[in-house]
N, CA, C and O atoms as CSV, one atom per row, in Angstrom:
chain,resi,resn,atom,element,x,y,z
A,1,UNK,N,N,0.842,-1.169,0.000
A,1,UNK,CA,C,0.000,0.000,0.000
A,1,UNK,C,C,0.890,1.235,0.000
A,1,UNK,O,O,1.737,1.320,0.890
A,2,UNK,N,N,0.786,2.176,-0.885
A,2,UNK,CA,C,1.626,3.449,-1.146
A,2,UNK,C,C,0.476,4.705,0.052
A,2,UNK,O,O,-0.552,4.272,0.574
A,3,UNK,N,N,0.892,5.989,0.234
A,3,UNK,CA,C,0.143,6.820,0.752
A,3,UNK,C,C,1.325,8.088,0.429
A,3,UNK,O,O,2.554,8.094,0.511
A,4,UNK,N,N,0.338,9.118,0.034
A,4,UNK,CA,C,1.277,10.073,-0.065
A,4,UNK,C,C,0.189,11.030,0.201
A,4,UNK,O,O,-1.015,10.886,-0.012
A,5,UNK,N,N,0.992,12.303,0.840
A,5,UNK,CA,C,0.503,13.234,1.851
A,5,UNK,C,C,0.274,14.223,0.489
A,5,UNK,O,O,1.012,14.181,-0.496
A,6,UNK,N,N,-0.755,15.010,0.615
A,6,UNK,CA,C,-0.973,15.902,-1.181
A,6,UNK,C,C,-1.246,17.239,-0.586
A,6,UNK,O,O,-2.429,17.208,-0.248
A,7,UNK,N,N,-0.713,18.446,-0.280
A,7,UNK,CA,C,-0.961,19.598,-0.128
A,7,UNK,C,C,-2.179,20.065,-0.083
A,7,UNK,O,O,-2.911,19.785,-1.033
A,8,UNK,N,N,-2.617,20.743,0.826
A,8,UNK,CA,C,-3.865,21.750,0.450
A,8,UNK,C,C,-4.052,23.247,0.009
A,8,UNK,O,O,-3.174,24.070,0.267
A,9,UNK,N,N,-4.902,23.504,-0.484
A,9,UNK,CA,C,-4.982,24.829,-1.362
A,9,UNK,C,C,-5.323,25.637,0.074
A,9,UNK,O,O,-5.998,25.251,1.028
A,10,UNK,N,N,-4.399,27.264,-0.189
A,10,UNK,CA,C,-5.152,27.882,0.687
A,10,UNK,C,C,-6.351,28.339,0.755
A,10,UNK,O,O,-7.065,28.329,-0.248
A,11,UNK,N,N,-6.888,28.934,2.222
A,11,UNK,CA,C,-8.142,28.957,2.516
A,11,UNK,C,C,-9.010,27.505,2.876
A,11,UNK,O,O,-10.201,27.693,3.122
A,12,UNK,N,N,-8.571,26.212,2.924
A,12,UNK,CA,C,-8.997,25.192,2.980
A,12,UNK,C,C,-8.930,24.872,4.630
A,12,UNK,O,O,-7.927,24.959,5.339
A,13,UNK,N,N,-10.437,24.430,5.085
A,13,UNK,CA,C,-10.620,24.216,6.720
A,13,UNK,C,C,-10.309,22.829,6.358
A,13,UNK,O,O,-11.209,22.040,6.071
A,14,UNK,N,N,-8.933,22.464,6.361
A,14,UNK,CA,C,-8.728,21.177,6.728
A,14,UNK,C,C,-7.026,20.896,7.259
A,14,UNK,O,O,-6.184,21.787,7.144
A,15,UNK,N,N,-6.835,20.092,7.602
A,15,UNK,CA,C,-5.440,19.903,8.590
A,15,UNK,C,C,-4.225,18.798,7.411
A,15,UNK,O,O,-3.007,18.885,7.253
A,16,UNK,N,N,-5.109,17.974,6.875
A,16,UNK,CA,C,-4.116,17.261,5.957
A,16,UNK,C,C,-4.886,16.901,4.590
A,16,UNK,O,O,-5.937,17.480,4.314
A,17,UNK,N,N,-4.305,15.885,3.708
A,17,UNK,CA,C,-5.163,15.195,2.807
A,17,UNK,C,C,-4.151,14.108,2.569
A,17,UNK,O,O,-2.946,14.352,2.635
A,18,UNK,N,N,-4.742,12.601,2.221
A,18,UNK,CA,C,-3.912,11.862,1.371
A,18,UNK,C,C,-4.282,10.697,0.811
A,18,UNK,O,O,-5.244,10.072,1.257
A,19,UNK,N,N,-3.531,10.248,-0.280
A,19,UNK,CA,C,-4.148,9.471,-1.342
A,19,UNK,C,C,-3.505,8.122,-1.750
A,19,UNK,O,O,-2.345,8.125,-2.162
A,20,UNK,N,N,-4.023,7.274,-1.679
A,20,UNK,CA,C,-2.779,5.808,-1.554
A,20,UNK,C,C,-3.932,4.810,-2.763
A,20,UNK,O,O,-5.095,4.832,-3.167
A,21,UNK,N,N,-2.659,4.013,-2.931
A,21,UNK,CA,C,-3.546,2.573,-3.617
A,21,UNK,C,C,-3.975,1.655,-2.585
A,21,UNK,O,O,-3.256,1.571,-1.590
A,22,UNK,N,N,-5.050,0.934,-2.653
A,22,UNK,CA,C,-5.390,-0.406,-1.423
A,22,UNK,C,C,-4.950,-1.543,-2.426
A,22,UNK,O,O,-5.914,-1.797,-3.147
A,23,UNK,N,N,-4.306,-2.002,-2.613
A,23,UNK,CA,C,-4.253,-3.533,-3.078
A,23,UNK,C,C,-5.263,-4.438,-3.168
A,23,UNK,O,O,-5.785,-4.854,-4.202
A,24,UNK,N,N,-5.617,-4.839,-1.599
A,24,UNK,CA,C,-6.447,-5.329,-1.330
A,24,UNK,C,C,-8.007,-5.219,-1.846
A,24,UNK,O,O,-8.846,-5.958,-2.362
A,25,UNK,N,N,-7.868,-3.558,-1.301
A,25,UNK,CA,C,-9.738,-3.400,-2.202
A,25,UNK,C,C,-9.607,-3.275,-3.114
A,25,UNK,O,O,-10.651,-3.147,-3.754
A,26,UNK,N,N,-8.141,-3.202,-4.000
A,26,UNK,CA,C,-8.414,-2.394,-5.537
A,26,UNK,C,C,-8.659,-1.460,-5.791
A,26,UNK,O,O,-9.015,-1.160,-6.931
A,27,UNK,N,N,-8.566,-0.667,-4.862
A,27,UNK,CA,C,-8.987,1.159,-5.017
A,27,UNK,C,C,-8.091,2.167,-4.718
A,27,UNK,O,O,-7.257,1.908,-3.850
A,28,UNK,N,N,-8.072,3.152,-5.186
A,28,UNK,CA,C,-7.521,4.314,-4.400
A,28,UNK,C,C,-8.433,4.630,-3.445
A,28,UNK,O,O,-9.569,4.234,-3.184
A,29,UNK,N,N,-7.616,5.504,-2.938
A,29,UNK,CA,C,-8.325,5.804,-1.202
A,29,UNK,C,C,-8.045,7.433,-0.993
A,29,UNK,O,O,-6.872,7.779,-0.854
A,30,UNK,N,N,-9.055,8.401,-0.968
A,30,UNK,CA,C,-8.702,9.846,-0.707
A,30,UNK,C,C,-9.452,10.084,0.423
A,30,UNK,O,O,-10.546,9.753,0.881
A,31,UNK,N,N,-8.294,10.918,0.791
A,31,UNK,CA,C,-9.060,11.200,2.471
A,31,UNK,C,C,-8.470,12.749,2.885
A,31,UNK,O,O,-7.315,13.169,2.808
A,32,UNK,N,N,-9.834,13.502,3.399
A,32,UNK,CA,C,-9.157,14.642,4.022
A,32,UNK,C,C,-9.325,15.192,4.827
A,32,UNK,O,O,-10.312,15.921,4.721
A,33,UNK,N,N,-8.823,15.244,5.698
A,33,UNK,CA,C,-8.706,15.173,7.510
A,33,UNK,C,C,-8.958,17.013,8.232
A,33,UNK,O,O,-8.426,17.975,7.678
A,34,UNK,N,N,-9.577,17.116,9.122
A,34,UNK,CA,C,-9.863,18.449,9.752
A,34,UNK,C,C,-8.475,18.456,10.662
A,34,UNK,O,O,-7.751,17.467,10.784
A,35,UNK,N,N,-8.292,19.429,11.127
A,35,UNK,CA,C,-7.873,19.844,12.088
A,35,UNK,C,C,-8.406,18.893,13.776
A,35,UNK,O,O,-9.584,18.757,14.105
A,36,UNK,N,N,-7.293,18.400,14.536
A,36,UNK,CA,C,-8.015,17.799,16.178
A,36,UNK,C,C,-8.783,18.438,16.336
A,36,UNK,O,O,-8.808,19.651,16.128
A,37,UNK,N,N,-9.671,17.694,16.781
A,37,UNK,CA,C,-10.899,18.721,18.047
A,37,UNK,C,C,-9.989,18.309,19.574
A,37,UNK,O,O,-9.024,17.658,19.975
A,38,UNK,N,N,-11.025,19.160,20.010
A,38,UNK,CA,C,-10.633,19.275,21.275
A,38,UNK,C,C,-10.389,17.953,22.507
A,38,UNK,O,O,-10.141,18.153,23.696
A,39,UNK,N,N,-10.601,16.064,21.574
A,39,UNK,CA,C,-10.697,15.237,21.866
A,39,UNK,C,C,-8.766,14.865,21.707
A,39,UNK,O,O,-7.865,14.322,22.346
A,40,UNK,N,N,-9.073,15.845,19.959
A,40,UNK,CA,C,-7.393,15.241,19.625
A,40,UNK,C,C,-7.605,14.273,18.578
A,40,UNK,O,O,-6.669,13.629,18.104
A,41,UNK,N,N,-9.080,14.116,18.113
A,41,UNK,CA,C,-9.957,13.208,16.919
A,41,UNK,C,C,-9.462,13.873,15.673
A,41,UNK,O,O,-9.569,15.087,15.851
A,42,UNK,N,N,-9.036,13.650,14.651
A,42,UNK,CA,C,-9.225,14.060,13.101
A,42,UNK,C,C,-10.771,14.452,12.984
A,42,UNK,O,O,-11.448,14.522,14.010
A,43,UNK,N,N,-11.184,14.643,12.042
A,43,UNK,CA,C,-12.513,14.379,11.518
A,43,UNK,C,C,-12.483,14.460,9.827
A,43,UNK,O,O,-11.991,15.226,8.999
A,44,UNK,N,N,-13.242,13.309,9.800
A,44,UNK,CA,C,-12.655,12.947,8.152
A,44,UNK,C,C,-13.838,13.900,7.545
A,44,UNK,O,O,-15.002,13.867,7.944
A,45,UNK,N,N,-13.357,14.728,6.543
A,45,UNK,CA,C,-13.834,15.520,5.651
A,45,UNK,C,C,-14.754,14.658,4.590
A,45,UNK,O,O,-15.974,14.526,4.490
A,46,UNK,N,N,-13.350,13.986,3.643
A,46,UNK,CA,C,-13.779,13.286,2.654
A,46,UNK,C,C,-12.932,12.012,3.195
A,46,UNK,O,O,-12.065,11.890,4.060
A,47,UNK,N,N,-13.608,11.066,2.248
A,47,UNK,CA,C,-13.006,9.362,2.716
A,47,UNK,C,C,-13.378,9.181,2.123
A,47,UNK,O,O,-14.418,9.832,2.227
A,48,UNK,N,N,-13.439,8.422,0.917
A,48,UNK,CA,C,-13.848,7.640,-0.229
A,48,UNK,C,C,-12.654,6.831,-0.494
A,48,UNK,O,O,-11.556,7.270,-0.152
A,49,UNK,N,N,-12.796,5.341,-1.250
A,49,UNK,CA,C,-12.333,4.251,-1.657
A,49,UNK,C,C,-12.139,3.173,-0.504
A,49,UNK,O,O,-11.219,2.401,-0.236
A,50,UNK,N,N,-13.182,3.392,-0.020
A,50,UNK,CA,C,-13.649,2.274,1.311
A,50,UNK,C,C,-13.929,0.600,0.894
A,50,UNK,O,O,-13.710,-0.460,1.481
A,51,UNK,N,N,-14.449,0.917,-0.257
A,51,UNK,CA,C,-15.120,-0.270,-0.750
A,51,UNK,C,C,-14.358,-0.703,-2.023
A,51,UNK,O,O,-13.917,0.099,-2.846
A,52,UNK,N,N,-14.227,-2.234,-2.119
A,52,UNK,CA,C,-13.903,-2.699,-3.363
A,52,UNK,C,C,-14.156,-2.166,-4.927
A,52,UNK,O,O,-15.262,-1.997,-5.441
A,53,UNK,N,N,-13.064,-1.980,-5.454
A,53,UNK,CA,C,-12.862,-1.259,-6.608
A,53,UNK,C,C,-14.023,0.309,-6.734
A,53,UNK,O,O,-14.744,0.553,-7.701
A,54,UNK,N,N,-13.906,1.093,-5.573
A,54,UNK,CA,C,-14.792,2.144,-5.687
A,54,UNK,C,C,-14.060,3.478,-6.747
A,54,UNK,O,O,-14.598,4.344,-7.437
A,55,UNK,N,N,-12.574,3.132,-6.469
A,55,UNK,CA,C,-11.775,4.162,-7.630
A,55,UNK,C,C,-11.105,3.554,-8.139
A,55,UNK,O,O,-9.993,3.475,-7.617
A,56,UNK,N,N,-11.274,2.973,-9.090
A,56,UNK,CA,C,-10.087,2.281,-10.023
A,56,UNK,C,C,-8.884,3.212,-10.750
A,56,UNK,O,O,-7.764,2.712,-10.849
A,57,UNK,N,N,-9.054,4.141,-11.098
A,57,UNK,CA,C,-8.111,5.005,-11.243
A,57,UNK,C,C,-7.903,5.638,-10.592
A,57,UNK,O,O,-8.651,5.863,-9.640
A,58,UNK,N,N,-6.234,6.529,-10.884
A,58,UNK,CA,C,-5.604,6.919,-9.770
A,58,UNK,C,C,-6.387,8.719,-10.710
A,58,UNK,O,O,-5.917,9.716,-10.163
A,59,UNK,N,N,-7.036,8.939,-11.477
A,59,UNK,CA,C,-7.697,10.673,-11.864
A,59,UNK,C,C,-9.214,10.166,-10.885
A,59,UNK,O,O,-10.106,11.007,-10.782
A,60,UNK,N,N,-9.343,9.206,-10.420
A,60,UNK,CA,C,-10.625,8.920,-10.196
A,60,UNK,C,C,-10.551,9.472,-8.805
A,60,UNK,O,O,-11.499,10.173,-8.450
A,61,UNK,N,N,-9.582,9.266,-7.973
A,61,UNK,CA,C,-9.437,9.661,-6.543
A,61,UNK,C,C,-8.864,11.306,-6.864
A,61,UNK,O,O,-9.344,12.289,-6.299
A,62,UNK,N,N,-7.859,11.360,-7.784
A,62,UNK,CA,C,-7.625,12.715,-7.814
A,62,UNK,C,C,-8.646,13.883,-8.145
A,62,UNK,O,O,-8.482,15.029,-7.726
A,63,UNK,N,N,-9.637,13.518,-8.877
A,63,UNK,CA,C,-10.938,14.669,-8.879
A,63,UNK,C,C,-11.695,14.575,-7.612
A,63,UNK,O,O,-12.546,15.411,-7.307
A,64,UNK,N,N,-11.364,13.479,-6.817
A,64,UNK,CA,C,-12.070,14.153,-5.288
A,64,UNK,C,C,-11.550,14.903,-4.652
A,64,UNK,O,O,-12.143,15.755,-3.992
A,65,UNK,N,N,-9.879,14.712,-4.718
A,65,UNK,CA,C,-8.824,16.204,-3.968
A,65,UNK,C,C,-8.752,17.182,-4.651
A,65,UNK,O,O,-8.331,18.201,-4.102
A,66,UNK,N,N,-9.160,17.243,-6.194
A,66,UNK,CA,C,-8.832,18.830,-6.515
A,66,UNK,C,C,-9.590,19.842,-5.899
A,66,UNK,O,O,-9.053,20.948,-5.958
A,67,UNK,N,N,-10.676,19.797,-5.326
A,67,UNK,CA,C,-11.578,21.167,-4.464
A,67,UNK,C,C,-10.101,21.188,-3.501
A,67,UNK,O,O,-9.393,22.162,-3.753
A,68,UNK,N,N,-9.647,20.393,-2.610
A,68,UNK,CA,C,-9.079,20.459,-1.146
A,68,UNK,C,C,-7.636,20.649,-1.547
A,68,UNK,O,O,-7.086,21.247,-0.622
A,69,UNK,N,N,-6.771,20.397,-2.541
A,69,UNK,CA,C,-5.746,19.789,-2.897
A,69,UNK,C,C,-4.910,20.599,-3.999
A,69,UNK,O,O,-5.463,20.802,-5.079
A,70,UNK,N,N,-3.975,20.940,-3.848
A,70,UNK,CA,C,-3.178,21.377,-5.104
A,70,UNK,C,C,-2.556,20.188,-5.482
A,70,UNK,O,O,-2.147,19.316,-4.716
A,71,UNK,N,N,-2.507,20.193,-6.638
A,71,UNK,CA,C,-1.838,18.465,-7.136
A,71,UNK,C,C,-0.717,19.060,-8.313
A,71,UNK,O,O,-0.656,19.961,-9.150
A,72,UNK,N,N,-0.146,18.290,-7.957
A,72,UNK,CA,C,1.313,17.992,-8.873
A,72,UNK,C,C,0.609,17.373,-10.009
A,72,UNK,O,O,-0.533,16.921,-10.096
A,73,UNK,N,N,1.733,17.481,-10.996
A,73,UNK,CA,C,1.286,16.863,-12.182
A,73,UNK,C,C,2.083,15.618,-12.217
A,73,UNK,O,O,1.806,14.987,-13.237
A,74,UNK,N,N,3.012,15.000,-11.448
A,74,UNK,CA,C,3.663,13.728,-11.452
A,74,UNK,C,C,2.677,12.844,-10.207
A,74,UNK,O,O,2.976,11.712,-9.825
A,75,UNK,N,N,1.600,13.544,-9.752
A,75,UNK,CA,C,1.288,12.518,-8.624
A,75,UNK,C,C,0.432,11.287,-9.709
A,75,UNK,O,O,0.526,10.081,-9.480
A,76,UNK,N,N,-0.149,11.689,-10.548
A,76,UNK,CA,C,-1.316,10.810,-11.169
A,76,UNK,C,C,-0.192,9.490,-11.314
A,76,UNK,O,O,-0.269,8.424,-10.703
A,77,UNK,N,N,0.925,9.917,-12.360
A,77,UNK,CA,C,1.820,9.049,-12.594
A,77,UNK,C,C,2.312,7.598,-11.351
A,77,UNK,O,O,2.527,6.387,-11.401
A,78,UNK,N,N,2.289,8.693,-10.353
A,78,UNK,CA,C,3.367,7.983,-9.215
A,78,UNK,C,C,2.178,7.152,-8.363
A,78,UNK,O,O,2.368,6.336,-7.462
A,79,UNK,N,N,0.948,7.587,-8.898
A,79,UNK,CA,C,-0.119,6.718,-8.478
A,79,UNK,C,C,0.081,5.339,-8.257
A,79,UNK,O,O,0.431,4.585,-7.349
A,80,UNK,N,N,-0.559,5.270,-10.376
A,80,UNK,CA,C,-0.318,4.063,-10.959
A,80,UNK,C,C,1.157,3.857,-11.236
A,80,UNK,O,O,1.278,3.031,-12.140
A,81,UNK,N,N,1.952,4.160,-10.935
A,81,UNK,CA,C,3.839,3.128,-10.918
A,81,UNK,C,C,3.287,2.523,-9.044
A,81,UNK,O,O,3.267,1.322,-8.775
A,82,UNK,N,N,2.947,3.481,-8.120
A,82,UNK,CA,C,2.409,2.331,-6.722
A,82,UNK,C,C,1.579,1.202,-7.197
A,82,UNK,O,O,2.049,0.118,-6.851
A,83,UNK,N,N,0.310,1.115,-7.996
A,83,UNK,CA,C,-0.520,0.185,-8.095
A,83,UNK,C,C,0.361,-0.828,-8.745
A,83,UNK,O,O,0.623,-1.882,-8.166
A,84,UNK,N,N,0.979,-0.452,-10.316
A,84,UNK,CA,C,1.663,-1.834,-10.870
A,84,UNK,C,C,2.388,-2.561,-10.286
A,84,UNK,O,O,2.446,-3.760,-10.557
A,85,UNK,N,N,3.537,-1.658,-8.792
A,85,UNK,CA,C,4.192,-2.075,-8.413
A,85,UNK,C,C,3.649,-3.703,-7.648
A,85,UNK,O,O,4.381,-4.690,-7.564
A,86,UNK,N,N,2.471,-3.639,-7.250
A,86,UNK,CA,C,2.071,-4.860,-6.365
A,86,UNK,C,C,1.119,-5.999,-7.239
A,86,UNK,O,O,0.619,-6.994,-6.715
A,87,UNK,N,N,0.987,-5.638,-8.647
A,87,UNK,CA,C,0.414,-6.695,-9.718
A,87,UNK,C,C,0.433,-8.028,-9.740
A,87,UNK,O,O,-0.306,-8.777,-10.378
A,88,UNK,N,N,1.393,-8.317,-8.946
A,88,UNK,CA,C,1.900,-9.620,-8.943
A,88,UNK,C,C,1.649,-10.215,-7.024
A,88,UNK,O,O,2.029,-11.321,-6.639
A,89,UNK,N,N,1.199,-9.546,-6.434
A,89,UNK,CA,C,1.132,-9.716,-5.278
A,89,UNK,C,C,-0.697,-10.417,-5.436
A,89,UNK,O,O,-1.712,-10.099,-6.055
A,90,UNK,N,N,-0.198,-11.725,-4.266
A,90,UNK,CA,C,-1.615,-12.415,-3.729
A,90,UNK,C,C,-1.644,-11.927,-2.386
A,90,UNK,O,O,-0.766,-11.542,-1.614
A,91,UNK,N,N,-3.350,-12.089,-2.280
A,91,UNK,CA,C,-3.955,-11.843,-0.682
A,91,UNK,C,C,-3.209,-13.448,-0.107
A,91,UNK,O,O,-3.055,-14.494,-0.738
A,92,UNK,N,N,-2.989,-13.233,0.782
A,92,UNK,CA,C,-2.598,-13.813,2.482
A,92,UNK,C,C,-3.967,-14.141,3.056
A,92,UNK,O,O,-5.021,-13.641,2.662
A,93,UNK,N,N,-3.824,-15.116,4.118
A,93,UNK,CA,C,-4.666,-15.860,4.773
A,93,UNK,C,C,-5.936,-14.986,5.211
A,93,UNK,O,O,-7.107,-15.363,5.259
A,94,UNK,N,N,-5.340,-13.554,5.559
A,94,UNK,CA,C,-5.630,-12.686,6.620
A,94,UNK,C,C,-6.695,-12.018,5.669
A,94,UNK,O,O,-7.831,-11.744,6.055
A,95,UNK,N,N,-6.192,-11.757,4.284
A,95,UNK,CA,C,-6.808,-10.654,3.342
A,95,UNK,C,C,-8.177,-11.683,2.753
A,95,UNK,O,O,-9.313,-11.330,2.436
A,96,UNK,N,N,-7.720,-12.693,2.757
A,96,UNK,CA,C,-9.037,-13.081,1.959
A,96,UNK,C,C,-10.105,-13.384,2.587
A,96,UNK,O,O,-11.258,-13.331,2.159
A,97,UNK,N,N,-9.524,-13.891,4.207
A,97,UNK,CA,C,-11.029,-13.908,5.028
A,97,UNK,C,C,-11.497,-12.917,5.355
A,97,UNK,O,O,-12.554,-13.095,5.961
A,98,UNK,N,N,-11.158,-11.717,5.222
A,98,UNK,CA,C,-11.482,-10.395,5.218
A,98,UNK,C,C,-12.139,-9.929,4.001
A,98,UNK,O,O,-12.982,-9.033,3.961
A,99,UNK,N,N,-11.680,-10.622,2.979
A,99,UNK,CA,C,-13.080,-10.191,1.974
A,99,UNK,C,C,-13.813,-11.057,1.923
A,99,UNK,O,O,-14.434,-10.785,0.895
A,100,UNK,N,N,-14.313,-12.153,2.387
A,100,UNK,CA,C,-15.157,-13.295,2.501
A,100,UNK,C,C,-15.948,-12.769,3.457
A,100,UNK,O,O,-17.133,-12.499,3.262
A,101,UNK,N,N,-15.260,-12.570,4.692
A,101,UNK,CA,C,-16.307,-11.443,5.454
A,101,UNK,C,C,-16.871,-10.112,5.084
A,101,UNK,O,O,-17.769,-9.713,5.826
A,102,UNK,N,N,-16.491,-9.260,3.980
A,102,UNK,CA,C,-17.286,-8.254,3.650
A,102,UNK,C,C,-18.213,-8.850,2.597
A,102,UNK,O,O,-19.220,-8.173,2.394
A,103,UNK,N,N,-18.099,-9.932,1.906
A,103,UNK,CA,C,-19.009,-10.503,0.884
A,103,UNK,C,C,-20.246,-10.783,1.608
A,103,UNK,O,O,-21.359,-10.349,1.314
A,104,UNK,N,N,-19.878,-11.721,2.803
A,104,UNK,CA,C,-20.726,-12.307,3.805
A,104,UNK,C,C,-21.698,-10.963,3.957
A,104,UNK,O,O,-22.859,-11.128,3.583
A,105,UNK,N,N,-21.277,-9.439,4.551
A,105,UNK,CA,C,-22.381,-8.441,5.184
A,105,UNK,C,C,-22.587,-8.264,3.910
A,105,UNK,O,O,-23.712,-8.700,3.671
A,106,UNK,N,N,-21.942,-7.724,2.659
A,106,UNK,CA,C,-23.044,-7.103,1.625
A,106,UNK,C,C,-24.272,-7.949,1.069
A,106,UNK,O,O,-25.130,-7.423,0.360
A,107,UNK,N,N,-24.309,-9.435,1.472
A,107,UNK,CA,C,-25.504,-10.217,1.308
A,107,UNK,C,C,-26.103,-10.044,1.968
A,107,UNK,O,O,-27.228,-10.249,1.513
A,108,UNK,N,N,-26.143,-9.715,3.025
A,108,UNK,CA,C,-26.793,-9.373,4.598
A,108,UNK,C,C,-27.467,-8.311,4.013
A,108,UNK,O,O,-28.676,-8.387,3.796
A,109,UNK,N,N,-26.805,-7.317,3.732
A,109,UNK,CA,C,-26.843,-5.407,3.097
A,109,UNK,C,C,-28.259,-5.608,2.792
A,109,UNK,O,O,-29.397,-5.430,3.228
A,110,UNK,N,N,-27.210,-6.331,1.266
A,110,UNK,CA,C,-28.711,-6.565,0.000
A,110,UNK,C,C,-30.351,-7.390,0.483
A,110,UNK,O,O,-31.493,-7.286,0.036
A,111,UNK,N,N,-29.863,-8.032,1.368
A,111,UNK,CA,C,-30.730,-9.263,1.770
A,111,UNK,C,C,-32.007,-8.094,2.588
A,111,UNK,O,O,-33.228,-8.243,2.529
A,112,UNK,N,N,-31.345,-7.099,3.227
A,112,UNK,CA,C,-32.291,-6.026,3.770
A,112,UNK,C,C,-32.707,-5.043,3.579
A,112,UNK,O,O,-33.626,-4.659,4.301
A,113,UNK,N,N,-32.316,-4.378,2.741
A,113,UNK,CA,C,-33.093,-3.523,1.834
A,113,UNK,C,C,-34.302,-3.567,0.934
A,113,UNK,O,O,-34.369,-4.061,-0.191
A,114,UNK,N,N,-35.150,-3.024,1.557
A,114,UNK,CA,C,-36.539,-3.306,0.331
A,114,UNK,C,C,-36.489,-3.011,-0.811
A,114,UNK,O,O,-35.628,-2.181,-1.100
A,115,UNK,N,N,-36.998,-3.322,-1.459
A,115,UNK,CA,C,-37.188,-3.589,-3.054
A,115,UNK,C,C,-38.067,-2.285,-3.209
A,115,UNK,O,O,-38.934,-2.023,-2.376
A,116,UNK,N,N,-37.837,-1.539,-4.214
A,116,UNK,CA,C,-38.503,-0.350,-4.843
A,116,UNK,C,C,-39.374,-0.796,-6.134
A,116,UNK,O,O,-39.994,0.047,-6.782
């Protein structure tokens, strides 16, 4: 898993931002963090690529940081050179019962939601 810390534009009420590949879910992952509260908590702004293949591209996570984010023009690149880098990598014992267990609740999910 890569993560790289991405600048924010001024005037922006937020404390950080950053953007990584998941392997595992297949996604990029953008996230952008407030300033502690008075707990010493982050508070996540934006968070997206939670879920299996929710950003498959690395412009797909980057149009959620451009409002928050000044972006380089080598980050898109240095994205995808993180993702290819792990192409060849299998899930571990740990990773796959971990998606067997999220398969398991999204049947649950679906199983409870009424029908429109």
């Amino acid at each position: 898993m890569s993560r790289h810390k991405v600048p924010l534009r001024d005037g922006i009420a937020a404390a950080s931002a950053f953007v990584r590949w998941d392997r595992p879910l297949q996604t990029y992952f953008a996230q952008v963090l407030s300033a502690p509260d008075e707990d010493g908590e982050e508070i996540e702004l934006v968070w997206v690529g939670t879920d299996f293949g929710e950003l498959p591209r690395a412009v797909d996570a980057i149009r959620v940081l451009e409002p928050y984010c000044h972006i380089d023009a080598s980050l898109a690149a240095q994205l995808e050179i993180d993702r290819m880098a792990c192409l060849a990598t299998c899930d571990g014992p740990n990773q796959l019962e971990a998606k067997a267990f999220m398969a398991r609740l999204s049947q649950i999910k679906d199983k409870s939601e009424p029908e429109a």
